[in-house]
PAGU-726217 format. One record per residue (C-alpha): x, y, z; residue in one letter. Coordinates in steps of 0.02 Angstrom, whole numbers. Layout:
// PAGU-726217
(drenti (X Y Z) 'A')
...
//
This chain:
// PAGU-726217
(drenti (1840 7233 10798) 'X')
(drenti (1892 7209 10603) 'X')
(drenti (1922 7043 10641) 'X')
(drenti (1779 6999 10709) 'X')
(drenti (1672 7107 10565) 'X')
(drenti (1775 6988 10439) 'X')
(drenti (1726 6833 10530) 'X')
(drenti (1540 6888 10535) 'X')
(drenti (1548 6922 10337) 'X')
(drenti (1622 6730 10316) 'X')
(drenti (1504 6665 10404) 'X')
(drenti (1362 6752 10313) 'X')
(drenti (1459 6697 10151) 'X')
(drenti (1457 6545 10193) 'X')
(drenti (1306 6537 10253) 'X')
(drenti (1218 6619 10112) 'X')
(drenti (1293 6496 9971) 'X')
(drenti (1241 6343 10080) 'X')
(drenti (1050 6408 10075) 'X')
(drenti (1061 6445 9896) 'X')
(drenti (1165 6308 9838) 'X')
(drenti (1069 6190 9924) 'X')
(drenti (907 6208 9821) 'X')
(drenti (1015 6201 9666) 'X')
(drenti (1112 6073 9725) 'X')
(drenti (940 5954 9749) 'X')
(drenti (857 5997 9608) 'X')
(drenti (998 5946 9480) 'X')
(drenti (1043 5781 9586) 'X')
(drenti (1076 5626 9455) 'X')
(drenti (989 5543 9601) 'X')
(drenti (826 5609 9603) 'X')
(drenti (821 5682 9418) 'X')
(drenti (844 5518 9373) 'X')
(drenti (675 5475 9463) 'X')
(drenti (562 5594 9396) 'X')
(drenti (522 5486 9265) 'X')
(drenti (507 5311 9282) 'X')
(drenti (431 5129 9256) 'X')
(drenti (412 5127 9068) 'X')
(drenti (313 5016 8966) 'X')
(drenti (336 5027 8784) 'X')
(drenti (225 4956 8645) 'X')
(drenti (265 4866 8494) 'X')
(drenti (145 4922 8376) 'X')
(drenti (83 4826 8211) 'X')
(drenti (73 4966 8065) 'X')
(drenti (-120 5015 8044) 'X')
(drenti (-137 4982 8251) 'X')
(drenti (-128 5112 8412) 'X')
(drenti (-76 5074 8559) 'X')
(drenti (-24 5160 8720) 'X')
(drenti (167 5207 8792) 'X')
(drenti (149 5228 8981) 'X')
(drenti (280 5284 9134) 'X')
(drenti (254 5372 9312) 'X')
(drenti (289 5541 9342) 'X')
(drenti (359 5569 9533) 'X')
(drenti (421 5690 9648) 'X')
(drenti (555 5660 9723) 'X')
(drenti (605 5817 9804) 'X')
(drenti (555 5864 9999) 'X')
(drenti (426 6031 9923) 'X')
(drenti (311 6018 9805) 'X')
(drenti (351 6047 9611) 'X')
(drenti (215 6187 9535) 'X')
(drenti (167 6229 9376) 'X')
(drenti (247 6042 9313) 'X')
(drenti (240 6069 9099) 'X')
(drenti (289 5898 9021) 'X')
(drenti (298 5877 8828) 'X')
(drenti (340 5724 8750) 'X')
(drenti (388 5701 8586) 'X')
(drenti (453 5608 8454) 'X')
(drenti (614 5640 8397) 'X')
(drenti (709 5522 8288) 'X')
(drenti (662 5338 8201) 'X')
(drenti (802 5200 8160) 'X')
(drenti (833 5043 8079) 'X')
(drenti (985 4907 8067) 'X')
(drenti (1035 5021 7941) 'X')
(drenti (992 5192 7961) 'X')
(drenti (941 5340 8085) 'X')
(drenti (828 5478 8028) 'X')
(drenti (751 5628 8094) 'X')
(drenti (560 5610 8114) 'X')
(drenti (542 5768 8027) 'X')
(drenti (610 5676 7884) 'X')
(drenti (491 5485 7891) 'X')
(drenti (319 5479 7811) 'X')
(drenti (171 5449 7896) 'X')
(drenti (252 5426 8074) 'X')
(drenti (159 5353 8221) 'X')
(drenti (73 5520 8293) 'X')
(drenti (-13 5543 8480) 'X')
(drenti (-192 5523 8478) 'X')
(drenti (-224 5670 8584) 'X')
(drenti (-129 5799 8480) 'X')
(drenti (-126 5719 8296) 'X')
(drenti (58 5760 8299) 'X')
(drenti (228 5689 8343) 'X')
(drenti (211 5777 8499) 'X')
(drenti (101 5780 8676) 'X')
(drenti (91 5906 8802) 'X')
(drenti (58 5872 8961) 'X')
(drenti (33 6005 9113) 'X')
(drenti (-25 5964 9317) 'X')
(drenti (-40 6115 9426) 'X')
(drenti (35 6024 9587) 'X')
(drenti (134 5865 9608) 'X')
(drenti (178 5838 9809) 'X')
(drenti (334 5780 9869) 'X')
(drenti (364 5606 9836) 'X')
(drenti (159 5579 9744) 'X')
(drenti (198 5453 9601) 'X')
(drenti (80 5502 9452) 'X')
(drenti (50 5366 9304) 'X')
(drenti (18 5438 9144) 'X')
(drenti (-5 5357 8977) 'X')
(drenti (-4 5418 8799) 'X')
(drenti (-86 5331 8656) 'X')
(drenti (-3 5308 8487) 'X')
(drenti (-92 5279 8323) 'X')
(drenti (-13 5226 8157) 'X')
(drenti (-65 5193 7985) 'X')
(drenti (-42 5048 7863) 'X')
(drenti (115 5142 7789) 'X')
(drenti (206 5175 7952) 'X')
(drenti (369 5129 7908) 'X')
(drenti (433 4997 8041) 'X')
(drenti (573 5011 8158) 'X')
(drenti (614 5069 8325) 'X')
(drenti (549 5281 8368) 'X')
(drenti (636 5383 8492) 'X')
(drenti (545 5474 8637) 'X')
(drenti (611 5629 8741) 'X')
(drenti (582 5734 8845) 'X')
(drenti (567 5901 8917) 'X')
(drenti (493 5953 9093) 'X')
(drenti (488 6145 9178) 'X')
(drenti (421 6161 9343) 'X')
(drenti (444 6294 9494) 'X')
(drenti (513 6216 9642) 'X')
(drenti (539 6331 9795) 'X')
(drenti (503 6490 9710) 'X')
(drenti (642 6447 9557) 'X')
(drenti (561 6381 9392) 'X')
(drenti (691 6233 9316) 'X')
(drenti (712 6145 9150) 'X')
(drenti (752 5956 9132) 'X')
(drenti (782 5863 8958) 'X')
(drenti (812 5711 8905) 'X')
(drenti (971 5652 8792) 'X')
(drenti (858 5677 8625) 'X')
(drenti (867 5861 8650) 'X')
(drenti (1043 5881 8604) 'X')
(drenti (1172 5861 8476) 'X')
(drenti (1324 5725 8474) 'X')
(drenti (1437 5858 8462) 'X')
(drenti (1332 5967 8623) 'X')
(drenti (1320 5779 8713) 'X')
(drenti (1505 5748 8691) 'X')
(drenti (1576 5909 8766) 'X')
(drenti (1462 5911 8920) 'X')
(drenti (1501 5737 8958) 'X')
(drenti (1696 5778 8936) 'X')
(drenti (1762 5818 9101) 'X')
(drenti (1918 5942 9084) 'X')
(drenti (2063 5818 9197) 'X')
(drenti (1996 5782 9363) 'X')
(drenti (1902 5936 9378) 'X')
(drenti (1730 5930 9499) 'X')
(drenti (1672 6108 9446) 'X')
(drenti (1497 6145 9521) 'X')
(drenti (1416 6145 9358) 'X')
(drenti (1430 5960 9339) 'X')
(drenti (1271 5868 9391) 'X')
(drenti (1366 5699 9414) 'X')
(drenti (1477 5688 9262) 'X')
(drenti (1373 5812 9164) 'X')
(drenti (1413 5992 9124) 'X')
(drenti (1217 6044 9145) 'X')
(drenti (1271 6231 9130) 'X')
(drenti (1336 6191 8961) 'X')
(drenti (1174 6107 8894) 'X')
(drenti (1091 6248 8981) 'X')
(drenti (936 6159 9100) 'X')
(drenti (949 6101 9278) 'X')
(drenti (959 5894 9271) 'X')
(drenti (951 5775 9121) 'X')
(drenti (803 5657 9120) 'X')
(drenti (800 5484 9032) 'X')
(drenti (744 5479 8839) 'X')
(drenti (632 5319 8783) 'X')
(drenti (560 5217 8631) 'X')
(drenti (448 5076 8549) 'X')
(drenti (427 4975 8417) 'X')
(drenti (324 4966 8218) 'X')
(drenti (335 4810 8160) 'X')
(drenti (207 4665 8104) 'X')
(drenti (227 4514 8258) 'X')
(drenti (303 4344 8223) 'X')
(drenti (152 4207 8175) 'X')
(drenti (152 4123 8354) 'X')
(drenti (82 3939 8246) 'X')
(drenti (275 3880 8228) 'X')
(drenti (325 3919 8409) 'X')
(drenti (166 3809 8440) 'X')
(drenti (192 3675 8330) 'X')
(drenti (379 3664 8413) 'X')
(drenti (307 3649 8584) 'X')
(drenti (169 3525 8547) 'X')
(drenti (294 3433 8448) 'X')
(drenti (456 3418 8589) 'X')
(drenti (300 3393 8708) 'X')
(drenti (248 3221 8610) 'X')
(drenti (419 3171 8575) 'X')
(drenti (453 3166 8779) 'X')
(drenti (298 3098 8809) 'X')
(drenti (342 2950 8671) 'X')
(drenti (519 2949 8748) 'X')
(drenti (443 2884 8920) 'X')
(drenti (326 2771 8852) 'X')
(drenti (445 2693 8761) 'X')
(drenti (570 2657 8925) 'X')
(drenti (438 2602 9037) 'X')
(drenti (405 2466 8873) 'X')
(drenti (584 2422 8873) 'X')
(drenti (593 2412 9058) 'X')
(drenti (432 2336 9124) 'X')
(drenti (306 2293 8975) 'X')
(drenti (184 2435 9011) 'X')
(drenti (156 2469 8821) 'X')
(drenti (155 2310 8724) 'X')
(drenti (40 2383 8587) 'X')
(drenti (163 2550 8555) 'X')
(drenti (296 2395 8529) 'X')
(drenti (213 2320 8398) 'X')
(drenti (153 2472 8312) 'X')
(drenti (313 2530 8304) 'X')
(drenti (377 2369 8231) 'X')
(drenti (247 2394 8088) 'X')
(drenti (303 2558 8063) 'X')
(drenti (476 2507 8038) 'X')
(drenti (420 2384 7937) 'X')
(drenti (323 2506 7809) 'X')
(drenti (470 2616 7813) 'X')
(drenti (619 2480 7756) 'X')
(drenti (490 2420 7627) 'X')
(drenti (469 2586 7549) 'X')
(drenti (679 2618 7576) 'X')
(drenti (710 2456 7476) 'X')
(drenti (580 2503 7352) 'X')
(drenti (674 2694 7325) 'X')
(drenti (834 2608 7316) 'X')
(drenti (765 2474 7179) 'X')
(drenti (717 2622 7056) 'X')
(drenti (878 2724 7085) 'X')
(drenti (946 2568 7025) 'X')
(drenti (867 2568 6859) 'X')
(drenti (901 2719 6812) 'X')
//
């Protein structure tokens, strides 16, 4: 009878950790955290324009995700040389709808699997200083009764980052959400960071004038075979002659005065 009694309670163990890990288990998955937030398109933004940093919020979980809170913000700004807290730049790029370097965002429902674009619009001023601006991320929801936290890498500290992402040996502890220690950093799945771009755009006239140039050159480059060849283009012949001609005359004439000096 004990035996059986213990059997019963192993079963229930068991039984009761596979319920509970499960949810746990799919909310934290690399796989799907990884999805939540995807197809990004980043702007490059000329100082004194605005322009708009877009991506697609999904589900990917099998129940829906309530109460989904999603702030965006900006975090840090870099150049070759440098990285600096945007805390610390002045006159940053700021989102339109907020006036700051951060944008809330909140949706009551998102279904399972229901892919929903959103786009946030950036403004900047003439003294935006130019370089690349870091975007992350933090996202709550309630999924099956359980409200979770997800954040991006900008969120933490090298020194937080490095420790979660050092796995003790060949450990495989259960609070490792692929190889990181998400019990450490203290939310339920990491979500990917982003950025864009200040600066003022290259002139596009040279890469123009290149084109139209190697363009004319092959075009003369033909011509010139099909004269060689079969005739086609006596005049080009003879105007290049004259050309040549000009040229050794003024050559001669350069070399003359070079000469007298």
């Amino acid at each position: 009878m004990k035996v059986k009694i213990l059997v019963l309670l192993l079963l229930f163990t068991l039984l009761f950790q596979t319920v509970i890990g499960s949810t746990v288990t799919e909310v934290s998955e690399p796989g799907k955290a990884n999805k939540i937030l995807s197809e990004f398109d980043t702007p490059i933004i000329q100082p004194g324009n605005d322009d708009t940093i877009s991506f697609v919020l999904t589900n990917p979980y099998e129940e829906d995700m309530q109460d989904v809170r999603l702030t965006v913000e900006l975090y840090a700004y870099a150049t070759l040389d440098d990285e600096t807290p945007i805390e610390d730049v002045d006159s940053p790029p700021v989102f339109v709808q907020s006036g700051t370097t951060s944008s809330p965002y909140t949706k009551n429902t998102l279904t399972s699997g229901q892919e929903h674009p959103l786009q946030f619009r950036l403004e900047t001023v003439g003294g935006t200083p130019k370089g690349v601006y870091f975007v992350r991320f933090q996202l709550t929801f309630d999924y099956n009764g359980n409200e979770s936290m997800m954040k991006s890498r900008g969120h933490f500290t090298d020194s937080e980052w490095d420790y979660a992402t050092t796995r003790p040996g060949n450990s495989d502890l259960p609070y490792y959400s692929g190889s990181i220690n998400i019990t450490h950093l203290e939310v339920n799945g990491i979500i990917p960071d982003s950025s864009f771009s200040v600066k003022t755009p290259i002139p596009r006239w040279p890469q123009y004038m290149l084109g139209a140039a190697a363009g004319l050159f092959g075009i003369m480059a033909v011509m010139l075979y099909m004269q060689e060849e079969y005739n086609s283009f006596p005049w080009l012949e003879k105007t290049l002659n004259e050309w040549s001609g000009k040229f050794k005359q003024l050559r001669r004439r350069l070399e003359y005065r070079l000469r007298k000096r």
